[in-house]
KOLVOVO-781540 format. One record per residue (C-alpha): residue number from 0; residue in one letter; x, y, z. Coordinates in steps of 0.1 Angstrom, whole numbers, plus 2048, in hexadecimal, padded with zeros to 3 digits. Layout:
BEGIN
NODE  nr rest  c1  c2  c3
NODE NUM    A   X   Y   Z
...
***
This chain:
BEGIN
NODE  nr rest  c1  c2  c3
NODE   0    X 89D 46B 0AB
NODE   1    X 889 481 096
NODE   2    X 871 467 080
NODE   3    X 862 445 087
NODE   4    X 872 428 084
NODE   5    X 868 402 07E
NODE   6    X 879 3EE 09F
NODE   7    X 863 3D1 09F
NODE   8    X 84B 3BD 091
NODE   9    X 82A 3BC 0A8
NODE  10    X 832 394 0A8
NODE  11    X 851 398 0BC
NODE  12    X 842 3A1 0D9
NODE  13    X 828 392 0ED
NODE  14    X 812 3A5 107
NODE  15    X 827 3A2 12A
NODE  16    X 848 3A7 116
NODE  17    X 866 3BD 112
NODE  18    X 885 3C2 0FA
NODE  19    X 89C 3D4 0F3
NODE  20    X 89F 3E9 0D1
NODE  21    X 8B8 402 0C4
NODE  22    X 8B5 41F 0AC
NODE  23    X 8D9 42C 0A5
NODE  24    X 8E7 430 0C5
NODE  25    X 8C6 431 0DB
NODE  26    X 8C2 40E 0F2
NODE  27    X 89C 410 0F5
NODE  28    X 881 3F6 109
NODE  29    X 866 3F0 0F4
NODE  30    X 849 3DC 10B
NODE  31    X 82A 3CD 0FE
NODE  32    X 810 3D2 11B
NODE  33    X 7ED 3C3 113
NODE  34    X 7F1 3CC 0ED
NODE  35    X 800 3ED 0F5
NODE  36    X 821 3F5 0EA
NODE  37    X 832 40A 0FF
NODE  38    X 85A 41C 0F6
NODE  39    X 872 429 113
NODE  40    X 895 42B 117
NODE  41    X 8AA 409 11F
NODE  42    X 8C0 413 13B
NODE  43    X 8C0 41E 15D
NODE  44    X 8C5 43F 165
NODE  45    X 8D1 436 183
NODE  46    X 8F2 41F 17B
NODE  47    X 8E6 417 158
NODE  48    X 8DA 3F8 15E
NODE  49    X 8CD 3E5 13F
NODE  50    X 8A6 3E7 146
NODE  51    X 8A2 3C8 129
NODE  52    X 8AB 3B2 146
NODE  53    X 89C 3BE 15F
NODE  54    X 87E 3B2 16D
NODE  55    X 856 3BB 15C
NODE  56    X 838 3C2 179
NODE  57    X 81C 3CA 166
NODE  58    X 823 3ED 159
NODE  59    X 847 3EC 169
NODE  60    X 867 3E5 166
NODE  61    X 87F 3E0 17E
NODE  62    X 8A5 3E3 17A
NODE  63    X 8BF 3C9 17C
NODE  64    X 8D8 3DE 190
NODE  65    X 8CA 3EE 1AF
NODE  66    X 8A3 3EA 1AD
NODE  67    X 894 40B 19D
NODE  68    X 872 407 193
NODE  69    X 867 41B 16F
NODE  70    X 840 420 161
NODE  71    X 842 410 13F
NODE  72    X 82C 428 131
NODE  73    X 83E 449 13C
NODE  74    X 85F 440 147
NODE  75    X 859 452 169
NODE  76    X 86B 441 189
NODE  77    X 851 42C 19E
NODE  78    X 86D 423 1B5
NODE  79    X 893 434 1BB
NODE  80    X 8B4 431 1C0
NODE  81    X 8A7 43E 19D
NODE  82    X 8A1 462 19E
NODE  83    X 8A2 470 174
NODE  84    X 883 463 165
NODE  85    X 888 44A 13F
NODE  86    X 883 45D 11E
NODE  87    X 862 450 112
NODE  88    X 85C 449 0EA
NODE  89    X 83F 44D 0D5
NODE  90    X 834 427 0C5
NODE  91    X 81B 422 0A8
NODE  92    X 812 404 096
NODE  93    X 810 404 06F
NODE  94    X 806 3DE 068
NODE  95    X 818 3C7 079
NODE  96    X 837 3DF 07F
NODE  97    X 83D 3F1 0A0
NODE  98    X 84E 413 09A
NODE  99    X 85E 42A 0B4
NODE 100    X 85C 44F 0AA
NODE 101    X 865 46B 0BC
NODE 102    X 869 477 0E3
***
């Protein structure tokens, strides 16, 4: 992904919520976490689970499939089987639209 693009609307997403976007083939988790929108990638990089069903602790999501724990700010592992780290996206807000840019 080389420019931003508009995902969401800032409406769509309440503070203490996830979903899941795409740009072109890209399966991201956009989370809203106490106003802050935050971008990383959607699955697993354990056994590609779909982290959009997971499970939201604060700033953390946890995966459907086995239990990894990511940051949703970095995409770092807080907690394995997990051991590769999410890609993490660069969000802005132009009005009421949320755009994911660039890694």
């Amino acid at each position: 992904m080389e420019a931003f693009v508009k995902v969401a609307k800032v409406s769509d997403l309440s503070p203490g919520q996830m979903m899941l976007v795409q740009v072109g083939d890209e399966r991201i988790l956009l989370s809203n976490l106490e106003g802050q929108f935050y971008a990383i990638g959607e699955e697993c990089t354990h056994a590609y689970g779909p982290l959009s069903e997971g499970e939201l602790y604060r700033d953390t999501v946890e995966c459907p499939f086995h239990g990894s724990q990511f940051n949703l700010k970095s995409g770092e592992v807080i907690r394995g089987p997990a051991e590769e780290p999410l890609l993490s996206y660069s969000v802005r807000l132009e009005g009421d639209d949320i755009l994911i840019g660039p890694l």
